[in-house]
Backbone as a printed PyTorch tensor [residue, N CA C, xyz], in Angstrom:
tensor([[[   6.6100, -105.1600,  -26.5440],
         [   7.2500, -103.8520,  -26.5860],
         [   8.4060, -103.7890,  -25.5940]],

        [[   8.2920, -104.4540,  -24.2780],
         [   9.2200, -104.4220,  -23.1910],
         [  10.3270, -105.1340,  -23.9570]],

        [[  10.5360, -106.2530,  -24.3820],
         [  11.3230, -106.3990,  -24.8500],
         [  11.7670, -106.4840,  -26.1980]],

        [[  12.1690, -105.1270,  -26.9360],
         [  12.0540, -104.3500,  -28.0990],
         [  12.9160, -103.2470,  -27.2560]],

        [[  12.3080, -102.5690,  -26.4730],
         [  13.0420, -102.1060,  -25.3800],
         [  14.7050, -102.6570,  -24.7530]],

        [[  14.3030, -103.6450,  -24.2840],
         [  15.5960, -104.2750,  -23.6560],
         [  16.5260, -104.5960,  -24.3200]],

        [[  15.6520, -104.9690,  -25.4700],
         [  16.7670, -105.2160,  -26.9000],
         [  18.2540, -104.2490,  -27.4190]],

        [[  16.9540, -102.6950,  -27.4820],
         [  17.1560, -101.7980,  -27.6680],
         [  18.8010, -101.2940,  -26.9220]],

        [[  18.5230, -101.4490,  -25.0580],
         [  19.0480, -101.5210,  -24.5030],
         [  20.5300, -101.9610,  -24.5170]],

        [[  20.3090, -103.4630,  -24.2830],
         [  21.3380, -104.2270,  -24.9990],
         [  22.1930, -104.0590,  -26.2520]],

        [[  21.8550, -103.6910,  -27.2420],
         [  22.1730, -103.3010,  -28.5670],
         [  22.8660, -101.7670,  -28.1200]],

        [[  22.5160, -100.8680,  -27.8080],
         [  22.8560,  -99.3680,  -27.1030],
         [  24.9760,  -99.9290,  -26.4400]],

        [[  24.5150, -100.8030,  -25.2110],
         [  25.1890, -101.3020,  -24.0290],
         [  26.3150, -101.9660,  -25.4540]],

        [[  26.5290, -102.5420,  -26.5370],
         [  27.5050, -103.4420,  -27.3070],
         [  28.0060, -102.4320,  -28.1140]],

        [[  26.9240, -100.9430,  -28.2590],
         [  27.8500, -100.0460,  -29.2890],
         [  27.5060,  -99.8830,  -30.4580]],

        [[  26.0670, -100.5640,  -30.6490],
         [  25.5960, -100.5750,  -32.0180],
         [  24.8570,  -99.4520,  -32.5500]],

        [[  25.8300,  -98.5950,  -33.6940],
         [  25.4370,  -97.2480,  -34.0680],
         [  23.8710,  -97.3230,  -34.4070]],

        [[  23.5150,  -98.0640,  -35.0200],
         [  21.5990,  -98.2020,  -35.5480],
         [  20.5020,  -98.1010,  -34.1840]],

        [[  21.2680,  -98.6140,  -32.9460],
         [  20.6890,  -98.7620,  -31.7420],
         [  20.4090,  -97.1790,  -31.4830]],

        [[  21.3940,  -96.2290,  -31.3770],
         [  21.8010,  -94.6080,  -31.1710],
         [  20.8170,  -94.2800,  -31.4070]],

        [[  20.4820,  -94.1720,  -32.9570],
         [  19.7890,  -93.9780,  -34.1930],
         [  18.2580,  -93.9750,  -33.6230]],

        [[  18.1380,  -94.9380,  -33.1800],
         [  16.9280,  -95.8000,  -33.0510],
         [  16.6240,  -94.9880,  -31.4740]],

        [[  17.4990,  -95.0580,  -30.8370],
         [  16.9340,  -93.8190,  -29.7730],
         [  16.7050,  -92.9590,  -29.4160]],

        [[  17.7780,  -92.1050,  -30.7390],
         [  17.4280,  -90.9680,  -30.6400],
         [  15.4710,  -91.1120,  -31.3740]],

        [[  14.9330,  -91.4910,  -32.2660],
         [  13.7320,  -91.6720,  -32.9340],
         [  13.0700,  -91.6280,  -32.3070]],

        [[  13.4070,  -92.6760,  -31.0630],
         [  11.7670,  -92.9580,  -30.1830],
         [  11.8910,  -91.7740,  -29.2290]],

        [[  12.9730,  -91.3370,  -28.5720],
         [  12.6520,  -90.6990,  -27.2650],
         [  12.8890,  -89.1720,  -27.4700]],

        [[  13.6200,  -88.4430,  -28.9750],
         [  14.2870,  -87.5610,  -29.3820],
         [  12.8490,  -86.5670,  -28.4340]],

        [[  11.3320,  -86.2220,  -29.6180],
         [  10.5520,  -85.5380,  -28.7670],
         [  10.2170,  -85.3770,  -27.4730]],

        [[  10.0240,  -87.0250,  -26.2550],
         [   9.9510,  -86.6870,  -25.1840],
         [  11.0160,  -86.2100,  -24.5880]],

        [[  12.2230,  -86.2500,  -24.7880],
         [  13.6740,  -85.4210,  -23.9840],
         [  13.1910,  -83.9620,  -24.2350]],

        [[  12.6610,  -83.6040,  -25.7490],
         [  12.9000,  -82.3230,  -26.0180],
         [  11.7850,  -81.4670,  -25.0440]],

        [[  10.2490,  -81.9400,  -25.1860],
         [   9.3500,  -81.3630,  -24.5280],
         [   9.7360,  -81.5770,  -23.0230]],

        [[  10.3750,  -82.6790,  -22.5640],
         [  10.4930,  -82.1260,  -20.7350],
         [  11.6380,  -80.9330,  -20.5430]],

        [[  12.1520,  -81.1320,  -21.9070],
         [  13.4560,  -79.6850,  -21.5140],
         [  12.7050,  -78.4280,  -21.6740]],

        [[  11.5290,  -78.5210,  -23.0990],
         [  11.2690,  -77.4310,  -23.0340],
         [  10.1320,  -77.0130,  -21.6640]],

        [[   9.8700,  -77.8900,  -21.3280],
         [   8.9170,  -77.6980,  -20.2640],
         [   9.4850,  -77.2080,  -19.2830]],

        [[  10.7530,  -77.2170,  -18.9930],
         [  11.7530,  -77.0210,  -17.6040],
         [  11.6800,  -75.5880,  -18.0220]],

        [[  11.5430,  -75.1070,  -19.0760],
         [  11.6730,  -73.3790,  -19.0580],
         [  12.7560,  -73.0240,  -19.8150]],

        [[  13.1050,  -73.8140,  -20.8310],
         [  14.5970,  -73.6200,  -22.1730],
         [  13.8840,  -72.7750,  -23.2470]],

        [[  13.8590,  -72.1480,  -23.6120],
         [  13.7610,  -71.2940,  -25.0670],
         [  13.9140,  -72.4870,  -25.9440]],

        [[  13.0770,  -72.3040,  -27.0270],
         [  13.3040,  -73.3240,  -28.2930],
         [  14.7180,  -73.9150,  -28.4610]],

        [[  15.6380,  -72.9100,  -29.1720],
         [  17.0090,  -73.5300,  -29.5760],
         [  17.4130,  -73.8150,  -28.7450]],

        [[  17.5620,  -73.5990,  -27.5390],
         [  18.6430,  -74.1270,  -25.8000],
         [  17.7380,  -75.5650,  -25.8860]],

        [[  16.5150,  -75.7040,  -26.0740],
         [  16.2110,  -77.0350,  -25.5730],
         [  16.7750,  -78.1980,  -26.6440]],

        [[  16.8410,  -77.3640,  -27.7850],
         [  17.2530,  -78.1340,  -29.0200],
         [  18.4360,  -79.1010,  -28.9090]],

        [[  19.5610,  -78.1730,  -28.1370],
         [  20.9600,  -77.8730,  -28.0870],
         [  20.8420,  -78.9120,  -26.5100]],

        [[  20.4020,  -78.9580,  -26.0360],
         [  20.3600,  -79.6460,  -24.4110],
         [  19.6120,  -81.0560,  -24.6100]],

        [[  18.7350,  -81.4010,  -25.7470],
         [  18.4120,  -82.5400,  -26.0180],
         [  19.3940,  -83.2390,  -27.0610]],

        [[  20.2460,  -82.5460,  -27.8040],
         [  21.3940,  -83.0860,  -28.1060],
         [  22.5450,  -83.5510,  -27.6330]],

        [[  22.6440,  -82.4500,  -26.1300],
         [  23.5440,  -83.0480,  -24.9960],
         [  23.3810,  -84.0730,  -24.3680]],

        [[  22.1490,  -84.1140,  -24.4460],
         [  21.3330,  -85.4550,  -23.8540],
         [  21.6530,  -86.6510,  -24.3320]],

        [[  21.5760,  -86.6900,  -25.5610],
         [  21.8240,  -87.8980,  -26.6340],
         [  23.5160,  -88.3020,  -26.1220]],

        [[  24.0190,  -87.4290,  -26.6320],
         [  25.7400,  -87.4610,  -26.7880],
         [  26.0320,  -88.4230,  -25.2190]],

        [[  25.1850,  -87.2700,  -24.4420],
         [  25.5940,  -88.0340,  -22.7760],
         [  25.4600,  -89.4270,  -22.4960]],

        [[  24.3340,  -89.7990,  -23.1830],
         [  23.7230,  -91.0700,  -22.9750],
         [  24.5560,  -91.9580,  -23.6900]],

        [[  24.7660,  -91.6850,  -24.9440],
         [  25.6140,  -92.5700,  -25.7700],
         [  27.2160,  -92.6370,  -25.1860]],

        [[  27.9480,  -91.8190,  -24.8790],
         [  29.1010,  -91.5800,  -24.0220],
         [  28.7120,  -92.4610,  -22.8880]],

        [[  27.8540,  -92.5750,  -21.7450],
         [  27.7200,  -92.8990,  -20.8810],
         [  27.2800,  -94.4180,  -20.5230]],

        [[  26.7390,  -94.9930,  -21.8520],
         [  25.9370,  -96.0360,  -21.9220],
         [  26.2210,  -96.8070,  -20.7030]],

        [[  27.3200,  -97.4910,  -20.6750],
         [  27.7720,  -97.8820,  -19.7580],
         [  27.6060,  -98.6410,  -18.4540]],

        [[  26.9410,  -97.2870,  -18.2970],
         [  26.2780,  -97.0890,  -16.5320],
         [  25.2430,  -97.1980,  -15.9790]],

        [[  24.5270,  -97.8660,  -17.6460],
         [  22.9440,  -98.0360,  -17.5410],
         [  23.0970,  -99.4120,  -16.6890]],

        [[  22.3300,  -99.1780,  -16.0860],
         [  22.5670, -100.4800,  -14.5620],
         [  21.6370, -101.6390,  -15.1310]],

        [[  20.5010, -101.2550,  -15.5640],
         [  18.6890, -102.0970,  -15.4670],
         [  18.8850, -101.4110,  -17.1950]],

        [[  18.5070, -102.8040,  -17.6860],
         [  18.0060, -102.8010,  -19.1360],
         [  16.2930, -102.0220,  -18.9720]],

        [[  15.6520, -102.1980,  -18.1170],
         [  14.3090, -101.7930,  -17.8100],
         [  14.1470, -100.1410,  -17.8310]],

        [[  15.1920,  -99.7900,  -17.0360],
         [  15.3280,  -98.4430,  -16.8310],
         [  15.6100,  -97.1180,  -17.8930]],

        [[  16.0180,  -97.8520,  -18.7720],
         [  16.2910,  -96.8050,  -20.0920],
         [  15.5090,  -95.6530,  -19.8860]],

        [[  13.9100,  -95.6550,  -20.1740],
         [  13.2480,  -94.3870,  -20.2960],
         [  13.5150,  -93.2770,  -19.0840]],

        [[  13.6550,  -93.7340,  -17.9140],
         [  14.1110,  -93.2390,  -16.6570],
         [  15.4440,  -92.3680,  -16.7430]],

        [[  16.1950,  -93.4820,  -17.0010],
         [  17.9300,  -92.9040,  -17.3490],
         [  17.9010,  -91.6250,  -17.9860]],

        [[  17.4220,  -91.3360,  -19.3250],
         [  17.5170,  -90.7560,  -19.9940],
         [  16.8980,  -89.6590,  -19.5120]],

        [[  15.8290,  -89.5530,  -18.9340],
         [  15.1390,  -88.2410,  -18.0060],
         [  15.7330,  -88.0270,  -16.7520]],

        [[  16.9030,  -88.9580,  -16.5010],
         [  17.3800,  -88.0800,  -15.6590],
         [  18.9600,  -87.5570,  -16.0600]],

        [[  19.4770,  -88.0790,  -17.2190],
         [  20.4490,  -87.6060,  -17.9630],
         [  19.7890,  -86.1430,  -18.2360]],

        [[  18.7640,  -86.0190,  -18.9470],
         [  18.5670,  -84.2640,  -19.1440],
         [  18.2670,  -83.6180,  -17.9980]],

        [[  17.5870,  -84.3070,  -16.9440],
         [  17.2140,  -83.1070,  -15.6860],
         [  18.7900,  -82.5990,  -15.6870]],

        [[  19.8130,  -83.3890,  -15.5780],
         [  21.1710,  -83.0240,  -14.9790],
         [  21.6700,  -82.3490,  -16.1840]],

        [[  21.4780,  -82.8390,  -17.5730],
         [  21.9600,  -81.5060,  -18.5470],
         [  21.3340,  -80.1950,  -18.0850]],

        [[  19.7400,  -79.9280,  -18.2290],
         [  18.8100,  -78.8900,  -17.7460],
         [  19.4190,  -77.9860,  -16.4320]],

        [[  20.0340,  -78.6520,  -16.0290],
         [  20.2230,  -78.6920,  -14.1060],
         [  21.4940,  -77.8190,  -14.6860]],

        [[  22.5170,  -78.3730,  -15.4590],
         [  23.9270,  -78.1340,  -15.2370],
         [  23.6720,  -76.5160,  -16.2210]],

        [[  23.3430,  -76.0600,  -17.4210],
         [  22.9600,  -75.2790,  -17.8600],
         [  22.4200,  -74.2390,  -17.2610]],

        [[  21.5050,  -74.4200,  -16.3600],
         [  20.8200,  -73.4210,  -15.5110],
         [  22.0990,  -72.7090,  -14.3750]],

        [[  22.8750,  -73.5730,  -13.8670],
         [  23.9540,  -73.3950,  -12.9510],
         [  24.9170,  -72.3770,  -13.6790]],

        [[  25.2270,  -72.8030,  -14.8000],
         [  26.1880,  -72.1250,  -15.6120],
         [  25.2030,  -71.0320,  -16.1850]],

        [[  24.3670,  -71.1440,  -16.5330],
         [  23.7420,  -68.9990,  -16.9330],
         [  22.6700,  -68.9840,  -15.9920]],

        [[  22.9600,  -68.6110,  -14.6210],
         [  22.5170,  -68.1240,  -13.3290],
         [  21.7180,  -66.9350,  -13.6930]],

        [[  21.5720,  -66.1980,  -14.5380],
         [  21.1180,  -64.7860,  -14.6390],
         [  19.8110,  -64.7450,  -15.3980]],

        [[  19.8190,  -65.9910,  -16.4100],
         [  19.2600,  -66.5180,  -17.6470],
         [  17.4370,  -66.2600,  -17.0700]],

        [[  16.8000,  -66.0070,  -17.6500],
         [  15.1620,  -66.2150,  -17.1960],
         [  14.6960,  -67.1420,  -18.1270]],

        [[  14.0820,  -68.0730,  -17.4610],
         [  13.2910,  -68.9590,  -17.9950],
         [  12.2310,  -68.6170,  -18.9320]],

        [[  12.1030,  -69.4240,  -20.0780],
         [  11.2680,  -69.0350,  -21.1770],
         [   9.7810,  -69.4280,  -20.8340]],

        [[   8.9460,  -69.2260,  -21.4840],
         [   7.2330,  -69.7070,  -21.1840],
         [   7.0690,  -71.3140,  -21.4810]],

        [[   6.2490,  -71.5750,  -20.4000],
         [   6.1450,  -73.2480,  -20.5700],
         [   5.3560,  -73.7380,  -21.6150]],

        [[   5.2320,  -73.9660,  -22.9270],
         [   4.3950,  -74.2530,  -23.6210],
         [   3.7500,  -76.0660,  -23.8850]],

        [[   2.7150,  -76.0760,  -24.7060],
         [   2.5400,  -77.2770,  -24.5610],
         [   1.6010,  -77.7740,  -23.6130]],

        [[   1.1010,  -77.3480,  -22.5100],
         [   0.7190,  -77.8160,  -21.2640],
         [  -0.9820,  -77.9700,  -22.1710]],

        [[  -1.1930,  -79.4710,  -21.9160],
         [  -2.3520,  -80.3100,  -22.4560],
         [  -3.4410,  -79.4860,  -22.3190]],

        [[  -4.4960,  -78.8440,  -23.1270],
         [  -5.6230,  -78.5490,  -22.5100],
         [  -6.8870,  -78.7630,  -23.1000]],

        [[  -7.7070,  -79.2970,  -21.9790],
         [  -9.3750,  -80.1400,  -22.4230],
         [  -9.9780,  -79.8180,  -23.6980]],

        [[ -10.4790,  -80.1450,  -24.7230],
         [ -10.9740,  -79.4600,  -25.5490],
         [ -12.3450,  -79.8940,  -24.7230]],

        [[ -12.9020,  -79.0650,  -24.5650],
         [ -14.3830,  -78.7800,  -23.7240],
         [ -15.1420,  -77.8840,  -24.6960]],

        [[ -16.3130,  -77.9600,  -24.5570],
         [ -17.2330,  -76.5380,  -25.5370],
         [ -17.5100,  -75.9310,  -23.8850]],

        [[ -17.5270,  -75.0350,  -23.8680],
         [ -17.5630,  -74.0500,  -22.8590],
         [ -18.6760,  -72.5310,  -23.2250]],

        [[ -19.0250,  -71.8650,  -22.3070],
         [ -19.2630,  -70.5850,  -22.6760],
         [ -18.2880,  -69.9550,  -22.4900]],

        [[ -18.1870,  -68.7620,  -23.7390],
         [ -16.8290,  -67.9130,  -23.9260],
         [ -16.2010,  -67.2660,  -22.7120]],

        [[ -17.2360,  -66.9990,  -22.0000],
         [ -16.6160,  -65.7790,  -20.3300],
         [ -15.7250,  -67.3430,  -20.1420]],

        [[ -16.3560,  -68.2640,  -19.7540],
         [ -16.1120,  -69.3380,  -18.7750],
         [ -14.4520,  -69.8670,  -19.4080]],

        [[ -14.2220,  -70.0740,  -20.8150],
         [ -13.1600,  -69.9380,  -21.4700],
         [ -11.9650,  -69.1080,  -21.1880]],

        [[ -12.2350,  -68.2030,  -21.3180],
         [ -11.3590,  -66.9580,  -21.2730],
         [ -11.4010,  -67.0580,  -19.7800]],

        [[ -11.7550,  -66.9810,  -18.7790],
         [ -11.2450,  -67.5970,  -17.5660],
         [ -10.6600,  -68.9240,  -17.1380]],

        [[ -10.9540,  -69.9730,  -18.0810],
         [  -9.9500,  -71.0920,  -17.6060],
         [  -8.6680,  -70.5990,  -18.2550]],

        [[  -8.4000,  -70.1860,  -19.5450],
         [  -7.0710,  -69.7580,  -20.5410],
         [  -6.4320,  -68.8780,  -19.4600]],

        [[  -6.8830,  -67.7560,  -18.3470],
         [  -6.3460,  -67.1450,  -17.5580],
         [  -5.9760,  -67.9300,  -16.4250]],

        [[  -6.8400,  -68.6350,  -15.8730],
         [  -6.1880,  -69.8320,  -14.7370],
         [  -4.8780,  -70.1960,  -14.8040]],

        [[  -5.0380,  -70.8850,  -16.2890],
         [  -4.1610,  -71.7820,  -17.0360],
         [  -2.5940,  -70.5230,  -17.1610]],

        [[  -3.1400,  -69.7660,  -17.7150],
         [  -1.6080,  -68.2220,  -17.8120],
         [  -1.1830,  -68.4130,  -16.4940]],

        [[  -1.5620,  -68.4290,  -15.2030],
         [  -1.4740,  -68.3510,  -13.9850],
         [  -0.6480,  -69.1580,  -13.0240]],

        [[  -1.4570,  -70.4230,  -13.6500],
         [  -0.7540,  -71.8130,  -13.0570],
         [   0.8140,  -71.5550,  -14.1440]],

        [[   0.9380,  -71.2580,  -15.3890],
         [   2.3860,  -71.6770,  -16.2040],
         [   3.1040,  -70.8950,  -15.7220]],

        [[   2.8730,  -69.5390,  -15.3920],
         [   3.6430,  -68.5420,  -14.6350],
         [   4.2440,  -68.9120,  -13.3360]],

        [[   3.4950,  -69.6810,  -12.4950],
         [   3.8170,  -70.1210,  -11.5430],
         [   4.5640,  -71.3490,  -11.4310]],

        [[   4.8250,  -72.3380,  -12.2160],
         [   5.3750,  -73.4330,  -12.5700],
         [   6.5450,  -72.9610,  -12.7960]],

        [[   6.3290,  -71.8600,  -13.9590],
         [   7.8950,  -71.4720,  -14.2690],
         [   9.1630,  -70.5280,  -13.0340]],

        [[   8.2610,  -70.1340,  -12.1580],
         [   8.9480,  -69.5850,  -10.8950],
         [   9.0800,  -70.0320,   -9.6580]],

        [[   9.2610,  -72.0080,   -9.4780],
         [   9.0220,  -72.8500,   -9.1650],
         [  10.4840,  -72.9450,   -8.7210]],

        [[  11.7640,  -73.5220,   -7.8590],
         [  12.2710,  -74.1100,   -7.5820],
         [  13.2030,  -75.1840,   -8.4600]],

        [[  13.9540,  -74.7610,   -9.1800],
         [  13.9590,  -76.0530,  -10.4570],
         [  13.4760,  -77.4850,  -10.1240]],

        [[  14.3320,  -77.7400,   -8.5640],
         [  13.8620,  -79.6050,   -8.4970],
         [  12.0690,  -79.5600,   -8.1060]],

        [[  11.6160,  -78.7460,   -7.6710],
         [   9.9260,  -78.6630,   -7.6580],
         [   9.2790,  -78.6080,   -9.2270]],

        [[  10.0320,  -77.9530,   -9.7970],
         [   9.2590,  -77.6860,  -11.1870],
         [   9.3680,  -78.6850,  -11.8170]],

        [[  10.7070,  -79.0360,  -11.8760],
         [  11.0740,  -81.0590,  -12.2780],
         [  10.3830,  -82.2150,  -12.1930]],

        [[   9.7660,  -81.8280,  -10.7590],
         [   8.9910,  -82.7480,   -9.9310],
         [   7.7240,  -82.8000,  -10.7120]],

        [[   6.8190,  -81.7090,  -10.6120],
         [   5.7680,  -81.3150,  -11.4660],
         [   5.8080,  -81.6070,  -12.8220]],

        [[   6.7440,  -80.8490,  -13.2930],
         [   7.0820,  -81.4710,  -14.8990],
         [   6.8640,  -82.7430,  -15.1470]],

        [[   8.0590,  -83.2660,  -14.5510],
         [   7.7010,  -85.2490,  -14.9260],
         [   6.1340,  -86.1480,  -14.8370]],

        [[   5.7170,  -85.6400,  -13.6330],
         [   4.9040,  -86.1380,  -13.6060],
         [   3.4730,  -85.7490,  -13.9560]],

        [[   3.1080,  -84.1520,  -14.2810],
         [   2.4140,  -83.9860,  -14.8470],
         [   1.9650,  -83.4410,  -16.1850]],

        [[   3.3840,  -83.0730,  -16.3470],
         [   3.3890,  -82.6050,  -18.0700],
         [   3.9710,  -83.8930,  -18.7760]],

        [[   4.8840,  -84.2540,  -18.2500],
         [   5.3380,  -85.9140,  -18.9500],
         [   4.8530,  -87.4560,  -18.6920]],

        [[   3.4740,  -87.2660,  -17.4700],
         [   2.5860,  -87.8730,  -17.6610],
         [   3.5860,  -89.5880,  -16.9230]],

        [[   4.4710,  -89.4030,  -16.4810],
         [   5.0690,  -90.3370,  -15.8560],
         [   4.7780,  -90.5560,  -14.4900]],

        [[   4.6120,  -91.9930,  -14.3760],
         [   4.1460,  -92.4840,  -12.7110],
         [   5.3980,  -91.9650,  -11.7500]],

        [[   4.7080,  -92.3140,  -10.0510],
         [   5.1420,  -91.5480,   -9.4810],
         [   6.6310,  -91.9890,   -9.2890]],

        [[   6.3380,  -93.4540,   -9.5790],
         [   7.8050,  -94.4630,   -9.1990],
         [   8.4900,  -93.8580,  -10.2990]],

        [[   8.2730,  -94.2460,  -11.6470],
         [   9.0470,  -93.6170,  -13.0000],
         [   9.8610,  -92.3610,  -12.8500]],

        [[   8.6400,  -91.1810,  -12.4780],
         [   9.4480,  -89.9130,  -12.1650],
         [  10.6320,  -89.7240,  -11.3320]],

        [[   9.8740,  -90.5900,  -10.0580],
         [  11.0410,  -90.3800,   -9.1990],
         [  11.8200,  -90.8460,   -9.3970]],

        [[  12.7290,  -92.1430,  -10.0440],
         [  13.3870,  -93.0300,  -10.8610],
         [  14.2880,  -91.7110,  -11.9710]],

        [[  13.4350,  -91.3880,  -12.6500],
         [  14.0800,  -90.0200,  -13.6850],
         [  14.8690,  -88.4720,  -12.8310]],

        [[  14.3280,  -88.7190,  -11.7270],
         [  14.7380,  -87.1260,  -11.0060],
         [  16.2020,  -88.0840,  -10.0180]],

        [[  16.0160,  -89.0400,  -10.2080],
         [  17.2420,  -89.6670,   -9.2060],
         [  16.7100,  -89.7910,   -7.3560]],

        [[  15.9000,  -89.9480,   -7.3490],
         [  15.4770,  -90.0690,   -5.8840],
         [  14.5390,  -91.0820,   -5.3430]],

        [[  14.7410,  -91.2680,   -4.3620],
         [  13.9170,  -92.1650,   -3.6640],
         [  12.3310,  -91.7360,   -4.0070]],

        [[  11.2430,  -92.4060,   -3.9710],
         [   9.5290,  -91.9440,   -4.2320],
         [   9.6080,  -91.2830,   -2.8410]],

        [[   9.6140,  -91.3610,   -1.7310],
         [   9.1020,  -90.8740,   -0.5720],
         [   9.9960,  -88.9590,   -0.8260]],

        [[  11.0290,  -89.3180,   -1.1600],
         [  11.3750,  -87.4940,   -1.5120],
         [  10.8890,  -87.3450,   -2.4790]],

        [[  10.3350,  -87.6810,   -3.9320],
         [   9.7230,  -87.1880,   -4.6640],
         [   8.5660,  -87.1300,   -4.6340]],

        [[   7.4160,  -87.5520,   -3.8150],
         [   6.3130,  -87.3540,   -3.4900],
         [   6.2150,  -85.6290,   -2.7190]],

        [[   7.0640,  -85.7910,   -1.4340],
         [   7.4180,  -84.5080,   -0.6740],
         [   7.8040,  -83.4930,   -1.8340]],

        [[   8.8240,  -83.8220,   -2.9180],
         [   8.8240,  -82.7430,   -3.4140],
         [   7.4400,  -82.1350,   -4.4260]],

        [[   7.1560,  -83.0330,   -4.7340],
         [   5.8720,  -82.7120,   -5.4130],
         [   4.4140,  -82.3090,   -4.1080]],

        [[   4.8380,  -82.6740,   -2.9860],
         [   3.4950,  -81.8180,   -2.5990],
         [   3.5610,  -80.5140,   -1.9870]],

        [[   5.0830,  -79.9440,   -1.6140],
         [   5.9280,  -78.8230,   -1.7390],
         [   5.2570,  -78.2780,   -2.7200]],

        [[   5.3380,  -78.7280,   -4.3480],
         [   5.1430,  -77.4960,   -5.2870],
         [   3.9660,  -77.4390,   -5.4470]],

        [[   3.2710,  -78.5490,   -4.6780],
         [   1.7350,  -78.3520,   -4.9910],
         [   0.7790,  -77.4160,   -4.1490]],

        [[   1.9720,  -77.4940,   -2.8810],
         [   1.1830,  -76.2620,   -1.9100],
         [   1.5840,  -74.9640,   -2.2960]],

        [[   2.7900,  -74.4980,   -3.1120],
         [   3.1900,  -73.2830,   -3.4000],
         [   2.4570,  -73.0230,   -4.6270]],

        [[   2.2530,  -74.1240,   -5.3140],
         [   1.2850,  -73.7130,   -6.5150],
         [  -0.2400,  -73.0420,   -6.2100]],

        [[  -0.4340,  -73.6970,   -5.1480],
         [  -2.0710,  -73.4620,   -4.6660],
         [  -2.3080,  -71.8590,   -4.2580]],

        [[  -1.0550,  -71.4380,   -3.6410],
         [  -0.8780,  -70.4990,   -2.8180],
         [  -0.7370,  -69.5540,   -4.2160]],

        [[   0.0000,  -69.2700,   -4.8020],
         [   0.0570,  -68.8100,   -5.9790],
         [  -1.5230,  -68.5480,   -7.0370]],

        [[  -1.4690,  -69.4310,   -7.4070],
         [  -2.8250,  -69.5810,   -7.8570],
         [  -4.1670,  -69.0700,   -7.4360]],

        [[  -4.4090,  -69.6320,   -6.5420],
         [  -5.4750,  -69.4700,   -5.9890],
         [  -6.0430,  -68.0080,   -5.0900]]])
C-alpha cells in the first residue's frame, strides 16, 4: 500500500491528471469530515474541500517527502479552514457531527445521559480555540497518530502534544 502511495505521489509530482483523480477518490471524504469537524456547515465544507484539492494540485510541487502526502493534505485544509475562518470573523461555527459513538446496550436513563455528555463535550469542542480544536480534531476525530497530526497541523510533536493537553484541560473544565 506504501508504495501505491508513493506512486501515487510521484505520478501527482509529473502532472498526471488520473493521479488528481485518484486523489481526490481516496482522500476526497477524509478532507471533507476533518473540515466538517472544524465546525463548516455542510456546503462551506464542500466548497473548502474543493479548495483543498485545487491547492494541492496547484501546489504539488512543494510536496517535500513522497511519504508525507496524507499529512500535506491535512495541513493544506487546516490552512484553507484557517484562512476562511479569518475572512468571515463573525461566522459561528456549525455543530460537530459525526463524532464516533460506542454502540453499547445500555439502560435507557444511562443512555440519555451519555447522548447528553456527548451534546456537552461537541459544544465544547466547537468553542475551542481553532488551533486546540484542530489539535483535538486530528487526532481524535481523525484518528491520526500523534506524530501524523502534528505533521498535518505543521508543528513540531512537543507543541502539538501541549496543544492538545491545553484543550484537554479546558475540555475537562467545561465538561465536567
Amino acid at each position: 500500500m506504501q508504495d501505491r502511495q508513493d506512486s501515487l505521489a510521484a505520478r501527482l509530482m509529473a502532472g498526471e491528471h488520473g493521479a488528481a483523480a485518484e486523489l481526490v477518490d481516496k482522500y476526497y471524504e477524509q478532507i471533507y469530515l476533518f473540515i466538517r469537524r472544524l465546525g463548516h456547515d455542510c456546503q462551506i465544507s464542500e466548497d473548502l474541500t474543493q479548495e483543498t484539492f485545487f491547492q494541492a494540485w496547484h501546489h504539488i510541487g512543494q510536496l517535500r517527502d513522497d511519504k508525507a502526502l496524507n499529512a500535506w493534505l491535512y495541513r493544506i485544509a487546516g490552512n484553507v479552514s484557517r484562512h476562511y475562518w479569518r475572512k468571515h470573523m463573525g461566522s459561528k461555527a456549525a455543530s460537530i457531527e459525526k463524532i464516533d459513538v460506542p454502540d453499547r446496550s445500555k439502560a435507557q436513563h444511562d443512555k440519555i445521559e451519555y447522548y447528553e455528555q456527548l451534546g456537552h463535550l461537541k459544544n465544547a469542542i466547537e468553542r475551542l480555540p481553532w488551533k486546540l480544536r484542530q489539535t483535538v480534531v486530528l487526532h481524535y476525530l481523525q484518528h491520526l497518530s500523534i506524530t501524523k497530526a502534528a505533521e498535518a497541523a505543521g508543528v513540531r510533536e512537543g507543541t502539538f502534544k501541549s496543544r492538545l493537553n491545553r484543550a484537554l484541560r479546558i475540555l475537562r473544565k467545561q465538561v465536567i
